[in-house]
C-alpha positions as CSV (number, residue, x, y, z in Angstrom):
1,X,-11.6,-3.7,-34.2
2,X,-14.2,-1.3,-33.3
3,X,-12.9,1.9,-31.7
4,X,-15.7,1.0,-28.6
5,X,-14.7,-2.5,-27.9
6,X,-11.7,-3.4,-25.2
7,X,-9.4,-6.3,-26.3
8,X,-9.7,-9.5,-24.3
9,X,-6.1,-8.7,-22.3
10,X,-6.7,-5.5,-21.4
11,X,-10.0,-6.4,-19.9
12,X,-8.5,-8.7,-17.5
13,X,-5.9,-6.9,-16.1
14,X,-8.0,-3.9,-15.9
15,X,-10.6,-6.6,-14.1
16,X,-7.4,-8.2,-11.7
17,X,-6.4,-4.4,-11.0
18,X,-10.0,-3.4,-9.8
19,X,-10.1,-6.8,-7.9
20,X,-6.8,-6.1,-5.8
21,X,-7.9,-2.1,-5.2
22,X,-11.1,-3.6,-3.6
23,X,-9.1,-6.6,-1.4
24,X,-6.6,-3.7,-0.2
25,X,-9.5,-1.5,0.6
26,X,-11.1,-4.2,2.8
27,X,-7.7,-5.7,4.0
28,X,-7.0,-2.1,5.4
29,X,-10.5,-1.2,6.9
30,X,-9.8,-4.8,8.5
31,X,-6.8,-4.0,10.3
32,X,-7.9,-0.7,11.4
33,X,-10.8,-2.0,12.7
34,X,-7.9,-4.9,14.7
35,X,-6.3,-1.5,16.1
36,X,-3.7,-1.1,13.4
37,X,-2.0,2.4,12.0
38,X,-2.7,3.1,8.4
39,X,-0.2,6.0,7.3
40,X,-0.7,6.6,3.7
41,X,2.2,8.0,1.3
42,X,1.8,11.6,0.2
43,X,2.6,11.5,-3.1
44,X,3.3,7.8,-5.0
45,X,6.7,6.8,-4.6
46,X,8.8,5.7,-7.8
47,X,10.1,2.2,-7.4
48,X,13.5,3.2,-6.3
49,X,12.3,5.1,-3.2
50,X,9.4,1.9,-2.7
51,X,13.2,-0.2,-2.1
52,X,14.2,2.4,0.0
53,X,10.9,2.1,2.3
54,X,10.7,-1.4,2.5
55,X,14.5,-2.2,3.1
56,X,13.6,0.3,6.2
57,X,10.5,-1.4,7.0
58,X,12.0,-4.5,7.2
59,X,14.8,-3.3,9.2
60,X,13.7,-0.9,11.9
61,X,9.8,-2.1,12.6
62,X,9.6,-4.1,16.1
63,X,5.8,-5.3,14.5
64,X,4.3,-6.5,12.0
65,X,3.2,-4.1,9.2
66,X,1.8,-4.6,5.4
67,X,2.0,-3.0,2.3
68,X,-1.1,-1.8,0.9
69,X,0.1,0.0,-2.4
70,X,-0.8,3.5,-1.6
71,X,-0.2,2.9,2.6
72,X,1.5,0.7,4.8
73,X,-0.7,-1.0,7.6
74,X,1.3,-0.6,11.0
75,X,0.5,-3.2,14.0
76,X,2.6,-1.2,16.4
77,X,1.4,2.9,17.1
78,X,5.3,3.6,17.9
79,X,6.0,1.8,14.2
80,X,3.6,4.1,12.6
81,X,5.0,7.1,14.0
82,X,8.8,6.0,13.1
83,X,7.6,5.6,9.2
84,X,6.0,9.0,9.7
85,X,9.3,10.6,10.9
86,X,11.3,8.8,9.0
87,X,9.4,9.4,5.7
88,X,7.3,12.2,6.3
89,X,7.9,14.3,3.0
90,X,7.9,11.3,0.8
């Protein structure tokens, strides 16, 4: 195999990858633009601390929210600015 060429897998899921960073990107511009929160994460979270955060989400939001792999889309202002205190150096 040529040192240039990208194997058949790797190409797709490099492909689906770039396909879901663009559908976030939009999906979150859409829901701003609806008069949702986006709060982004400072650094990325490992996946123990991602349990963490969503076991929270799920249990202290009053809205709706959704996870956009780098943010978390808020419905509620007062949601967004629980997450924030709750999670502020993470």
């Amino acid at each position: 195999m040529d040192s240039d060429s990208v194997s058949p897998d790797f190409a797709e899921i490099l492909s689906e990858e770039i396909k879901n960073e663009i559908d976030r990107e939009v999906l979150s511009k859409v829901l701003v633009s609806q008069g949702w929160t986006l709060v982004e994460y400072k650094s990325e979270p490992d996946i123990f601390e991602l349990v963490k955060i969503y076991t929270w989400l799920d249990s202290n939001l009053t809205g709706n929210h959704v996870n956009l792999h780098h943010s978390v889309a808020f419905e509620l202002a007062e949601d967004a600015v629980m997450f924030k205190l709750r999670w502020a150096g993470k």
